[in-house]
Z-matrix of the N, CA and C atoms (Angstrom, degrees):
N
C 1 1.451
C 2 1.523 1 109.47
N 3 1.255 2 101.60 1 145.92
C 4 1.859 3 97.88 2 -171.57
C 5 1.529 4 105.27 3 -108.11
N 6 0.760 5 99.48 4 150.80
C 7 1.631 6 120.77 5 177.19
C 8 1.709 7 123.67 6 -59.39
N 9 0.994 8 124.24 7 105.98
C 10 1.536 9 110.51 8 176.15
C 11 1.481 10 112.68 9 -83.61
N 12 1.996 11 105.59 10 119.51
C 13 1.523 12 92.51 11 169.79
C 14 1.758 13 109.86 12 -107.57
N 15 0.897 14 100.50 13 -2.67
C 16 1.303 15 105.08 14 177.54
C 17 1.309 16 124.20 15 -116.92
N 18 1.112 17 148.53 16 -176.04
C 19 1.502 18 171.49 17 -174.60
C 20 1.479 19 142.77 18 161.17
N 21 1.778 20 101.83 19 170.93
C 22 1.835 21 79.54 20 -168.80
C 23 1.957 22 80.14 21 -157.62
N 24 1.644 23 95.95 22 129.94
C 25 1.497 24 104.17 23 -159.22
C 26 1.404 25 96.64 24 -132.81
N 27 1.151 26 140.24 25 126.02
C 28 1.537 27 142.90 26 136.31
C 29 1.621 28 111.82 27 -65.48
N 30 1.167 29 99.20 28 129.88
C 31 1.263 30 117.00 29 163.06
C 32 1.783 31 128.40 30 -132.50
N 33 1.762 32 105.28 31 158.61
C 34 1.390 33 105.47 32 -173.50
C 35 1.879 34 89.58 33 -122.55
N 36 1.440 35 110.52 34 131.30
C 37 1.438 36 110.62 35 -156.16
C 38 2.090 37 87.52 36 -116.44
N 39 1.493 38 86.10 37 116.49
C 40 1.905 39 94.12 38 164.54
C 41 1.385 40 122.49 39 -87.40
N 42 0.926 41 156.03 40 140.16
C 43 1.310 42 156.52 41 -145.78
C 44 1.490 43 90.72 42 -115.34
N 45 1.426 44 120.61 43 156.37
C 46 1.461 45 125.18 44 163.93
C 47 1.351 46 116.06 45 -129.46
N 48 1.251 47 121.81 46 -169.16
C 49 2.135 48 102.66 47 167.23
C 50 1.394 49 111.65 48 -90.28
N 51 1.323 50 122.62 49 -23.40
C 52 1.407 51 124.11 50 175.83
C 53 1.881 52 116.75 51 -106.73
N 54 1.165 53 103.58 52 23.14
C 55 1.895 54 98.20 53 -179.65
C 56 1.980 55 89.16 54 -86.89
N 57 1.475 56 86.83 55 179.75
C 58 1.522 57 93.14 56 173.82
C 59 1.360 58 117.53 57 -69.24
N 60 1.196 59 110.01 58 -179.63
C 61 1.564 60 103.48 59 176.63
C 62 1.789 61 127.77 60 14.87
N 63 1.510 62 96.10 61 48.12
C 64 1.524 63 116.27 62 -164.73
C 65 1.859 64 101.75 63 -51.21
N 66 1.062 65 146.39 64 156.72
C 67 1.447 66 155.25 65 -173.32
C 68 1.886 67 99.35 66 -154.04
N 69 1.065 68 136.87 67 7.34
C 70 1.189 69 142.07 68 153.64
C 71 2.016 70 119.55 69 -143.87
N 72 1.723 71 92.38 70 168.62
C 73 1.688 72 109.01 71 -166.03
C 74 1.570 73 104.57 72 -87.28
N 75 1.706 74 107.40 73 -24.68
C 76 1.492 75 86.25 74 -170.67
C 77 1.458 76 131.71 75 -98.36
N 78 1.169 77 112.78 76 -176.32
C 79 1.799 78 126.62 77 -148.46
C 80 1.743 79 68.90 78 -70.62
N 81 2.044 80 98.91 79 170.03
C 82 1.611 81 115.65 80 143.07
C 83 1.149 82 136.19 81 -14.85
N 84 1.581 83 92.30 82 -87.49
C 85 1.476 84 117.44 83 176.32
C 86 1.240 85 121.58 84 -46.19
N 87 1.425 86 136.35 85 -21.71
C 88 1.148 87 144.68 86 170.15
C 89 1.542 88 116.26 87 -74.57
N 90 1.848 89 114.12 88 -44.87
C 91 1.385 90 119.95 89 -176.72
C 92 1.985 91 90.72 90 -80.54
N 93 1.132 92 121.37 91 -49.76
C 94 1.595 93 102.72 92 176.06
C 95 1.620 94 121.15 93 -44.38
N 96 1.342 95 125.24 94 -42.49
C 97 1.469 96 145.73 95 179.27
C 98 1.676 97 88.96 96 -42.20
N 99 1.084 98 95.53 97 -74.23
C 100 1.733 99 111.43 98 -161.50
C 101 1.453 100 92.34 99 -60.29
N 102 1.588 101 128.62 100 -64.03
C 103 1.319 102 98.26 101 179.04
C 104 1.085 103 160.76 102 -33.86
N 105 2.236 104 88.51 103 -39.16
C 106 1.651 105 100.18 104 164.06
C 107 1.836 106 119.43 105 -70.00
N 108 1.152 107 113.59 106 -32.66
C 109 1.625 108 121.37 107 169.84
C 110 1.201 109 113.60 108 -50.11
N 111 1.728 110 138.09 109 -37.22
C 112 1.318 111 135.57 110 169.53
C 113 1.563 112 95.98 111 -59.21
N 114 1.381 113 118.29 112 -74.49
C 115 1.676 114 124.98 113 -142.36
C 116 1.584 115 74.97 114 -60.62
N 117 0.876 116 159.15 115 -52.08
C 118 2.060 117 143.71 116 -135.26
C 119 1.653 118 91.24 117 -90.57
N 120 1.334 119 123.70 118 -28.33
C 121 1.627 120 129.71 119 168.20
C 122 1.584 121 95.88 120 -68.04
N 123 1.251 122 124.45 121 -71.11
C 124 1.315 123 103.89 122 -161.05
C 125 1.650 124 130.35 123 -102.67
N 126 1.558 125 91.39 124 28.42
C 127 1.508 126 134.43 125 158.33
C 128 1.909 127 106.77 126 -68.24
N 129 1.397 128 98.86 127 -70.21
C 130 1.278 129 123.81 128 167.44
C 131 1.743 130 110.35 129 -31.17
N 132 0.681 131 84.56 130 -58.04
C 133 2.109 132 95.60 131 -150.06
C 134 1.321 133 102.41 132 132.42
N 135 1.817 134 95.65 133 172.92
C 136 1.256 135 106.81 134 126.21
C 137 2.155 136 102.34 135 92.75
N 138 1.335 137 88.56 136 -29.20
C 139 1.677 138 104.47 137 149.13
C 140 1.585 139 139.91 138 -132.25
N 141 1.235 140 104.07 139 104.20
C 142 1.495 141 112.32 140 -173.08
C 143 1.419 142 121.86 141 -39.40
N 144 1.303 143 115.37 142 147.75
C 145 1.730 144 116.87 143 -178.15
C 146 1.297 145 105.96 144 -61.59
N 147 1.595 146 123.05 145 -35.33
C 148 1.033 147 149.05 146 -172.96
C 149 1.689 148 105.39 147 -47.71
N 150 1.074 149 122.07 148 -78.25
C 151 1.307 150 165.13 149 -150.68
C 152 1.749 151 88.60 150 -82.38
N 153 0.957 152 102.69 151 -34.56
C 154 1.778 153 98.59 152 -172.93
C 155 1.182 154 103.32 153 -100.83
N 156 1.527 155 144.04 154 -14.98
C 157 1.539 156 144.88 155 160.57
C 158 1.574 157 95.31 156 -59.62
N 159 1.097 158 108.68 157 -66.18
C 160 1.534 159 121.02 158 -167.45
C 161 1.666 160 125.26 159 -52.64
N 162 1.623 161 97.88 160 -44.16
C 163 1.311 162 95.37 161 137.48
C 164 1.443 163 152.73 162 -62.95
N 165 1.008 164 137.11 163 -54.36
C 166 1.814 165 167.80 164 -166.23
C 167 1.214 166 106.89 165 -88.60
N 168 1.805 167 122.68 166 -44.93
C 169 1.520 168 105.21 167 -149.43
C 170 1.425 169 108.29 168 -87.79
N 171 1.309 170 119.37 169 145.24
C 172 1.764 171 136.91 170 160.88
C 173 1.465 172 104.75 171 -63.06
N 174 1.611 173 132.75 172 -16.93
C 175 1.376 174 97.10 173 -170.14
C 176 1.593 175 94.66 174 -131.11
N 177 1.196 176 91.22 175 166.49
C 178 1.924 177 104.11 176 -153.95
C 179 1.809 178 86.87 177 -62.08
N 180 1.257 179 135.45 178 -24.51
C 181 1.694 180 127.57 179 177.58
C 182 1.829 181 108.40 180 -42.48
N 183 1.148 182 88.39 181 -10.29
C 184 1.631 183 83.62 182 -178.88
C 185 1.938 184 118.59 183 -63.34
N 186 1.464 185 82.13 184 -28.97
C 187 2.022 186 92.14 185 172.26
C 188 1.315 187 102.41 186 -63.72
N 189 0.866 188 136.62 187 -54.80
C 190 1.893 189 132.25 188 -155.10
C 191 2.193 190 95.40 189 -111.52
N 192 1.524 191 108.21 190 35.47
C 193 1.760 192 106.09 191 156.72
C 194 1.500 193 99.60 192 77.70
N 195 1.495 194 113.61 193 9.17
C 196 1.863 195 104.53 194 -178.33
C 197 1.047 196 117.44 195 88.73
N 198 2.032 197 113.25 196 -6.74
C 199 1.292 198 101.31 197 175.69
C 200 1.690 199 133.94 198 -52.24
N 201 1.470 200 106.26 199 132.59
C 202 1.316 201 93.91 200 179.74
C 203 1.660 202 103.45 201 -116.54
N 204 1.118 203 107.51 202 37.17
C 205 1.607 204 116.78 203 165.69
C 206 1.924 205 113.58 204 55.63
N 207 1.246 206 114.16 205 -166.40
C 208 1.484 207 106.44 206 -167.54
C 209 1.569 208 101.39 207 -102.31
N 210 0.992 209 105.71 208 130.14
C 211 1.805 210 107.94 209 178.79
C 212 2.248 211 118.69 210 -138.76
N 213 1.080 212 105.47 211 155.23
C 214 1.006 213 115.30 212 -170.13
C 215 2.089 214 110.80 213 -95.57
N 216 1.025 215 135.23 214 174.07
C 217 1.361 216 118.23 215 -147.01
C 218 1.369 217 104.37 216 -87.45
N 219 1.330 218 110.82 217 -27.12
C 220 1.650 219 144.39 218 169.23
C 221 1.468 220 89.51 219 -40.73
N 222 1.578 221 125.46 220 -66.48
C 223 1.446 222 123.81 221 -149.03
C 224 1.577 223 132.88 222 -80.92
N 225 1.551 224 93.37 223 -15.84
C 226 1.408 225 131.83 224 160.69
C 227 1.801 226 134.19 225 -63.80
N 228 1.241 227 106.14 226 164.09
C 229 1.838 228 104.06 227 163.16
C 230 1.968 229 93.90 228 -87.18
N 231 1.359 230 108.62 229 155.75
C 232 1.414 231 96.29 230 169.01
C 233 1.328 232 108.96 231 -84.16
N 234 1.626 233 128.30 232 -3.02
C 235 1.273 234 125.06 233 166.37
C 236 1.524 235 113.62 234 -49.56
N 237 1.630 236 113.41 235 -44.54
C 238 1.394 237 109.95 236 -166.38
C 239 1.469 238 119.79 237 -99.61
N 240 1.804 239 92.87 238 -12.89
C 241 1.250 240 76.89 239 162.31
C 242 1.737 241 140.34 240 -107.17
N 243 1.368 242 103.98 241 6.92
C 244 1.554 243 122.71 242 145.58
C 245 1.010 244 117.80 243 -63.96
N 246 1.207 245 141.40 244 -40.57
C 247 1.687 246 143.18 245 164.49
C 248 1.609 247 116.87 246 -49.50
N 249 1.757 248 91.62 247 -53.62
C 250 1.446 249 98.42 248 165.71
C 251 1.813 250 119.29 249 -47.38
N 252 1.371 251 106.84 250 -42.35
C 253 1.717 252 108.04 251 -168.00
C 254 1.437 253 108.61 252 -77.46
N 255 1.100 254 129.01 253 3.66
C 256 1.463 255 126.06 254 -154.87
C 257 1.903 256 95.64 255 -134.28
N 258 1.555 257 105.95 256 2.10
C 259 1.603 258 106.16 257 168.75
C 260 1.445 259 115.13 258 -125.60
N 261 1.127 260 117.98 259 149.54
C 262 1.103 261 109.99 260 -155.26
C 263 1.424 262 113.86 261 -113.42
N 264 1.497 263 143.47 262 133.59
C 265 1.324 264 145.03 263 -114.90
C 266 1.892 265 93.65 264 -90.32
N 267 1.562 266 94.01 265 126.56
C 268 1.309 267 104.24 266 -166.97
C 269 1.285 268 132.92 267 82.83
N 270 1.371 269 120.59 268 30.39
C 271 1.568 270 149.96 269 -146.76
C 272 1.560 271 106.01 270 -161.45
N 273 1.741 272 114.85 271 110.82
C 274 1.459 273 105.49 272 149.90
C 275 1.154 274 127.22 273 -66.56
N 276 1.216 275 102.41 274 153.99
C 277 1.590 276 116.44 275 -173.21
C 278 1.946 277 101.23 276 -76.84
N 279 1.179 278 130.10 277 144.14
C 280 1.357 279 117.65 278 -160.15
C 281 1.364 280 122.75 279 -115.76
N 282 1.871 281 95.16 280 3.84
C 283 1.630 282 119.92 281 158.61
C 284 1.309 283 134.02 282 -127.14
N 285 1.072 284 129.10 283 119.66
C 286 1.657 285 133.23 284 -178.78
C 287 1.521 286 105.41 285 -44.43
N 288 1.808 287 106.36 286 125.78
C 289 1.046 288 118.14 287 -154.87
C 290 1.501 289 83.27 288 -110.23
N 291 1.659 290 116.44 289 134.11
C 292 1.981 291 106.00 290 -176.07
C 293 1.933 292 82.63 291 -111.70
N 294 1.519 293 115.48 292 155.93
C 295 1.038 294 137.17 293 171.82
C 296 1.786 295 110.02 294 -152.21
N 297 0.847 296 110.62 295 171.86
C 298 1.601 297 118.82 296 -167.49
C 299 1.946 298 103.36 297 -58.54
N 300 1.267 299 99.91 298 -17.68
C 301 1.652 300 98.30 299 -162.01
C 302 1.501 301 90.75 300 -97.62
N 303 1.712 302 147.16 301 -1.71
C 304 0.870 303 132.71 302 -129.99
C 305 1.309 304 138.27 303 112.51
N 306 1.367 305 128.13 304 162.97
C 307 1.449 306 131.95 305 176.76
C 308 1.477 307 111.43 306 -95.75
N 309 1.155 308 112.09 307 114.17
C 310 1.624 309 116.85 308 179.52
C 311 1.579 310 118.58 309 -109.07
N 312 0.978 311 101.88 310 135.25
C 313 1.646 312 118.02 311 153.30
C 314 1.266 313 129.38 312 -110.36
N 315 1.653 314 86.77 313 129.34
C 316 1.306 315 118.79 314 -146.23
C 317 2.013 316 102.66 315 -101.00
N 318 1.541 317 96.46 316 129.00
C 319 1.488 318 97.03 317 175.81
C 320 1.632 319 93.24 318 -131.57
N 321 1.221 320 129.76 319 121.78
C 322 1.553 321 119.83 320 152.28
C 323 0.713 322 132.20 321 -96.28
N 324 1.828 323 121.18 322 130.18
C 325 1.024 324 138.08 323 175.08
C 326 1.489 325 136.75 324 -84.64
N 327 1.563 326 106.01 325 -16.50
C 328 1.415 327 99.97 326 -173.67
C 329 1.336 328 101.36 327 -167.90
């Protein structure tokens, strides 16, 4: 089995009242709720990843689809990038991944 040193992940970032650089008031459980309500929407169809960064996301990646470009494990939270290893390239991730910055949804790209 080979080693992944690299990767390349879009994400849609929920804000909470206590993540870092928080940009919203509400509790966790509320930004997880909503997280799971996006992924079961774009589980569904019928709403673009696109369209749902642009809507939803807290962090300015929402202009360029959430890309968060190619990074090494070092450059990452290990929240995302264990989330990252456990999806498989070209596959959303199908649970809201929480890390210090927020609740993310996770799509990998590369």
């Amino acid at each position: 089995m080979s080693e992944t040193k690299k990767m390349r992940l879009s994400h849609i970032l929920l804000s909470w009242d206590q993540a870092l650089r928080s940009t919203h008031s509400r509790e966790l459980i509320y930004a997880i709720d909503e997280a799971k309500q996006i992924i079961a929407s774009l589980q569904r169809g019928g709403y673009s990843w696109e369209t749902a960064c642009k809507e939803n996301s807290a962090c300015d990646t929402y202009i360029n689809s959430g890309d968060l470009g190619w990074f090494e494990e070092h450059e990452i939270t290990q929240e995302l990038w264990i989330a990252g290893l456990v999806t498989p390239i070209g596959e959303l991730n199908p649970e809201p991944v929480t890390s210090p910055y927020g609740v993310h949804i996770i799509y990998r790209t590369g």
